[in-house]
N, C-alpha and C positions, 0 to 999 in steps of 0.2 A: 360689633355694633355698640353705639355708647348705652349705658344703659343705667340707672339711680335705682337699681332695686338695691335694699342694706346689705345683701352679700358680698355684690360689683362694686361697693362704694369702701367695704372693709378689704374686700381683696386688692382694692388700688391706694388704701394707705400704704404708710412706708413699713417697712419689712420690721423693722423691732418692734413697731406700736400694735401691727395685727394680734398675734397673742392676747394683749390686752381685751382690745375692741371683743374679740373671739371670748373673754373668757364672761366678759359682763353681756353675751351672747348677743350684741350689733348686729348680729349676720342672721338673725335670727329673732324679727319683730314683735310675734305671734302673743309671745307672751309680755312683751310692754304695753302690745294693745290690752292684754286680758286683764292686763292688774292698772290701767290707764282708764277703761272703761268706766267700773262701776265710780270713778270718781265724778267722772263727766255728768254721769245718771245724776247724782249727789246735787251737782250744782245746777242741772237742767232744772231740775224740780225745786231748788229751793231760790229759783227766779222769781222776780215780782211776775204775777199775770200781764199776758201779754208783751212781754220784754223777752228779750236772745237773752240767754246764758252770759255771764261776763268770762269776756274772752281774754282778762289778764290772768282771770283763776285758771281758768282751761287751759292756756299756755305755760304758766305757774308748775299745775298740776302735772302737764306734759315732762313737763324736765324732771320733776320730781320723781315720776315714772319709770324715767328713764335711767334715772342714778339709783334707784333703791334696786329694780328688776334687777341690775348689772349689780349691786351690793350682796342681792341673794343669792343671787349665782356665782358670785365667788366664793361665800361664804359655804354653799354645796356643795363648790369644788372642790375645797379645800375640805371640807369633812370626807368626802367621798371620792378622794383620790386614788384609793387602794380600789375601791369595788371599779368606778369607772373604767379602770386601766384592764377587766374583764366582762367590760360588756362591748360589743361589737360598734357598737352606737355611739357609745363616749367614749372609746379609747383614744380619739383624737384631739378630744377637750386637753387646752392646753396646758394643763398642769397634770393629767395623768396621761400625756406624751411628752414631759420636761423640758418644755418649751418654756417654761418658764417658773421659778420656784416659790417654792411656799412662802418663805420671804417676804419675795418682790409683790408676790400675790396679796399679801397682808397688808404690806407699804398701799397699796392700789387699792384696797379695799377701805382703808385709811383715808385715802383724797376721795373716795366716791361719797362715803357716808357723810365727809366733812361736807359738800358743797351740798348733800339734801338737807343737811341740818342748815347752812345757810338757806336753801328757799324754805325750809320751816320756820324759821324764824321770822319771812315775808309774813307770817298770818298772824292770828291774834291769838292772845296768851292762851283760851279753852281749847284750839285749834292746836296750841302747839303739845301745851304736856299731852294730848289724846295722842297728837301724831308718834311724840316718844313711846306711849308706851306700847306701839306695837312691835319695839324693835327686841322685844324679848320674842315672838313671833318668829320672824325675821329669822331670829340666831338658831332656836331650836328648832323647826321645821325641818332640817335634815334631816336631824337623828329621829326623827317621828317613826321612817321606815325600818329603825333597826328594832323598834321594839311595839309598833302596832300593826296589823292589817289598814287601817285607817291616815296614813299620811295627806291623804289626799283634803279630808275633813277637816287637818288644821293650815292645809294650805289654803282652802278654801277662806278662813279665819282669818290668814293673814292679805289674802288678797284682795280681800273685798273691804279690807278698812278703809278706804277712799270712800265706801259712799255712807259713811260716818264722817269723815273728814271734809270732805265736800259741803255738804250743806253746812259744817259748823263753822267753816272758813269766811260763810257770806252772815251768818245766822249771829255769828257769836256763841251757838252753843247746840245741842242737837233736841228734834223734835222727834222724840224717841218712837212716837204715833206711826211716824214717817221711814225715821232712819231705821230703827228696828226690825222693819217688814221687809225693807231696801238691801239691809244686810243679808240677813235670812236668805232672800232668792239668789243673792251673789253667791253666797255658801253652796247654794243646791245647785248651781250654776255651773261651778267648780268643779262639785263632784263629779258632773256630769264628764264635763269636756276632760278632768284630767282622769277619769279612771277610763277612758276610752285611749290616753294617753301612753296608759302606763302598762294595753296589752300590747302593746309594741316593743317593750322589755321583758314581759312575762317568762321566758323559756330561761334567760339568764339569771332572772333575778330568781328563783325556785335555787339555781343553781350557787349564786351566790350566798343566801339565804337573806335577800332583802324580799320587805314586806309591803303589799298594797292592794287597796279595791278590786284590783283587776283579779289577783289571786284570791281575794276572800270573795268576789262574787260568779267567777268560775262561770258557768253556759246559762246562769242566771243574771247576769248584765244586765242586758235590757229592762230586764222587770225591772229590777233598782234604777237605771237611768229614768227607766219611764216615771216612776214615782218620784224621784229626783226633781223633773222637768215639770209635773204638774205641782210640787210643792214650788217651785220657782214660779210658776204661772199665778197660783192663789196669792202668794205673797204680795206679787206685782200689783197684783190688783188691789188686794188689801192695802198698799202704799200709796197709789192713786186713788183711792177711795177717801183717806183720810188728809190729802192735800187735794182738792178738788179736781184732777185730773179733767178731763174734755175728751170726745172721741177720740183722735186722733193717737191719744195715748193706749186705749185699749185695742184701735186697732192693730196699733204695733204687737205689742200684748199676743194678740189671737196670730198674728205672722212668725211674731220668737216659736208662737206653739206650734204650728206646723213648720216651720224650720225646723225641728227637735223631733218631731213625728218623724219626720222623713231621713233626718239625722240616725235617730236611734233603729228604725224599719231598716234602710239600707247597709246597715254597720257589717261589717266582716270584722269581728274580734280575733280572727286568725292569722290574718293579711297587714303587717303593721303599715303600707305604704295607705290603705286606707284607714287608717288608723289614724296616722297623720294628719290627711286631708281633711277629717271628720272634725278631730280636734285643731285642724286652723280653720277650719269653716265659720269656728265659734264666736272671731270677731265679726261677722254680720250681725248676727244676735246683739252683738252689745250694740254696734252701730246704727241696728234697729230700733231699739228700745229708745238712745239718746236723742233718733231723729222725731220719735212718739212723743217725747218730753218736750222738743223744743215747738213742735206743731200742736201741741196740745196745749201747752204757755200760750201762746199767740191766740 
């Protein structure tokens, strides 16, 4: 049956290019929605009243998304080639199954980064040196796991730079009132979904000796999710508080929070298949939240 989900659409490229598509993870959305979102938020909110989002930034930002996610993940690949090739899960990522070499991978990661710094350069000068300097982020964020419990925290750091970016894209510059609180919940946000992530490695990575949330917060998860999700919730609100936000924002707001109630209540931290599903569930959250911004502008 025909079918446009990204996996169907990567497994019917031509045979030399899949590798590629596979390693900047095409087959695999989940996480270009998650680091695509908070940029969306960004620009939602820094709408004139009453007005839709401008939908060249939103399109703009989409590609942007999509070549940096694919940037990171080579660049994780490529640090984490030796471990992946011993965990169940990524031994088929295509550089630690030599489907493709460190090389060609580097050459590739070369033309990804070239064409995001081309749509960086679409925006305006405060917009763009902010935009570079997340790409120290970007690079170090691997090796986070070989020397903290904590990787997750500065993933969090790099992914939610969009919604500093965003508003400064339309703005010329950031409304720290704004952007600051907007950060903050994408951070807590992060924590949430990826340390729920990352017990779907857990038994390997002990074994390995890579390090993360999931291992430092152990049968105590939830509590830390829980606190996680209501610092994301306070923030939110503190963000729409100081850009006049409208109902329809807060009630998104109060929907992320029982989405995440019932997220972190039903979680099986043992079971990685729902592990998974927990952590792809997490683009509704952003989806909600954007649709609160644009109904709450209007």
């Amino acid at each position: 049956p025909l079918s446009f989900s990204a996996a169907e659409l990567v497994r019917a490229a031509p045979g030399p290019l899949q590798p590629y598509l596979r390693l900047m993870r095409l087959h695999q959305p989940t996480g270009t929605w998650l680091l695509y979102l908070p940029c969306t938020w960004s620009i939602g909110l820094a709408a004139e009243p009453g007005c839709f989002p401008d939908w060249q930034l939103l399109s703009l930002f989409g590609v942007g998304a999509v070549l940096m996610r694919g940037a990171g993940c080579t660049i994780n690949d490529m640090w984490d080639r030796d471990y992946d090739k011993k965990v169940v899960r990524t031994a088929s990522r295509p550089l630690a199954a030599g489907d493709i070499s460190t090389f060609q991978s580097l050459v590739f990661l070369g033309g990804q980064l070239s064409l995001a710094l081309c749509v960086l350069l679409c925006l305006n000068y405060y917009s763009i040196v902010l935009g570079a300097a997340s790409l120290s982020l970007v690079v170090t964020y691997p090796l986070m796991k070989r020397i903290t419990y904590w990787p997750q925290l500065v993933l969090g750091l790099t992914f939610n730079w969009g919604a500093l970016l965003g508003w400064s894209a339309i703005k010329g510059s950031c409304e720290w009132s704004v952007c600051l609180p907007l950060y903050f919940a994408g951070v807590m946000w992060t924590l949430v979904y990826d340390t729920i992530y990352a017990h779907q490695d857990k038994k390997d990575d002990i074994i390995i000796g890579v390090k993360s949330t999931a291992l430092q917060f152990k049968e105590y998860t939830k509590q830390w999710l829980s606190g996680f999700s209501l610092a994301m919730l306070l923030s939110l609100c503190m963000a729409g508080m100081n850009c006049n936000q409208t109902f329809p924002y807060y009630s998104a707001v109060a929907a992320i929070g029982a989405h995440l109630a019932h997220q972190i209540y039903t979680l099986d931290i043992d079971k990685p298949e729902d592990c998974w599903k927990k952590f792809a569930s997490n683009r509704t959250v952003g989806v909600l939240l954007f649709t609160g911004i644009v109904l709450g502008n209007l």
